[in-house]
Each structure stands twice: as structure tokens, then as C-alpha cells.
C-alpha angles and dihedrals in degrees: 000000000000126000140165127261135205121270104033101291125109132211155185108250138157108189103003118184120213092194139337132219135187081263121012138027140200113224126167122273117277127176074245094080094048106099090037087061101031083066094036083062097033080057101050102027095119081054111041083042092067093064106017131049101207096070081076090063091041102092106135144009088267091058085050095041084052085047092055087046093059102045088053093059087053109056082044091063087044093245093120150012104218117173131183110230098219108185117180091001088305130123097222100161150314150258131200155174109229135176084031110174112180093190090062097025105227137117149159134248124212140166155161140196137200106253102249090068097043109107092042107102080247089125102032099048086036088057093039089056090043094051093046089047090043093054101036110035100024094036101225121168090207146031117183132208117200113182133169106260089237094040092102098176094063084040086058094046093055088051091051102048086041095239108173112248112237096185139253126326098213108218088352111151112027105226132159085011090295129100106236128200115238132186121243117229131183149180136194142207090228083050 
């Protein structure tokens, strides 16, 4: 398989890591980790529907192998940096860069993680991996961080890895059929 690798070379690559930790690692997304994450999602899904909108498109392996698909497609295109956390053999959840725009060297991150690894450090060291990466090999000025004003854990993540807080962002993202209210996060590559 073919994917794309930071920064803009591709290769020819079978399982290709991203980064490894002592317990978890970040690998690119492959169709194999589709029925790992499909349950991962199908678990947690009360849970992941409070804070992101996609869980509710996500039905069956096949909605999470298209998924992967198009991830792929887009890391390839340079769009995105999506990666697939595996912890114990396992696909538990993912992390990515998305709205990534190298001419004018920003991006968001964004993630999420099955319940039985939260609590771990798995996010916040996966994230802190993916920034530096972000700001020093691809070069990028700014990483945001947008995150639901009562969604404390990714609260808890910008503390930790000391993004600036920009403010709140009033009936931002429309989700549930309401407008909610998120906080806006950054970091920089002069902080």
C-alpha cells in the first residue's frame, strides 16, 4: 500500500508507524483497524455523540472501512494527518490534523479515544508527538485546538500541552440540533 508521508514523500509502506510509545503507538490508517474502531465507537457511542457528529454515520464496519478510506485519501492529498492510536495490538481510537493548509501553515488537531484507554496520558502524549511534529517537520505557524465548553477532558488536554486560549467561539458548531458554544485553543511554533 501506498500512503503518504510527512513531509511530502511517499512511500511504499506495509505497517508504518508514525510514533511509538512504552504503551501505545500511532500508525496510519489502514481498512485493519476497522472493526477494532468500529466497536470502539459502537461502545462508547452515548458517550463520543455528545461532542462529535460523525459517531451518528458510523453503523457498521463498512461506515468505519469507507472512513479509513477516506482518511487515507486524504493524508495522501496532504489535507490531513490522520493516525490510528493502537494500544496492546488493538485500534482504540485516532488523532488527527485536519484542515491542514501548508500554504498558510495551519491546522487542527482533533481526537478521540475508547473509554478503557482514557486516563492514560494516550491523548495527551499522542497530540503532544503530532504538534511537535506539526510545527517542526511540516513547518506549520499554528495548530488549533477547538474543544465543547463543557467537554472538560479536551479542556484538560489544551492545559496540559499549554495551548494559548483564544476565547470562546458563541453558537459555533451546530450539533444535536442546537448551536453550542466551544473554546478556541492554539499553539504556536514562537510559543
Amino acid at each position: 500500500m501506498v500512503v503518504f508521508c510527512y513531509p511530502l514523500v511517499q512511500k511504499e509502506v506495509s505497517d508504518m508507524s508514525f510514533y511509538q510509545g512504552k504503551n501505545f503507538e500511532l500508525c496510519y490508517p489502514d481498512k485493519k483497524y476497522a472493526t477494532d474502531l468500529f466497536w470502539a465507537i459502537d461502545n462508547d457511542r452515548t458517550e463520543l455523540e455528545k461532542w462529535l457528529p460523525w459517531v451518528k454515520e458510523t453503523n457498521t464496519v463498512k461506515d468505519e472501512e469507507n472512513f479509513l478510506k477516506y482518511v487515507q485519501a486524504q493524508n495522501e492529498q496532504q489535507k490531513m494527518l490522520a493516525l490510528t492510536i493502537i494500544v496492546d495490538k488493538t485500534a482504540c481510537g485516532m488523532i488527527d490534523l485536519h484542515a491542514l493548509d501548508l500554504n498558510a501553515k495551519t491546522a487542527e488537531i482533533g481526537y478521540w479515544l475508547a473509554s478503557p484507554y482514557q486516563h492514560q496520558g494516550i491523548i495527551t502524549v499522542g497530540a503532544e508527538q503530532l504538534v511537535q511534529y506539526a510545527l517542526t517537520k511540516l513547518g506549520l505557524v499554528r495548530v488549533g485546538l477547538l474543544a465543547d465548553v463543557r467537554n472538560i477532558n479536551s479542556l484538560r488536554v489544551a492545559k496540559r500541552l499549554a495551548f494559548k486560549p483564544e476565547g470562546v467561539l458563541r453558537s459555533y458548531l451546530r450539533h444535536n440540533g442546537q448551536n453550542i458554544d466551544v473554546y478556541s485553543f492554539s499553539k504556536l511554533n514562537t510559543d
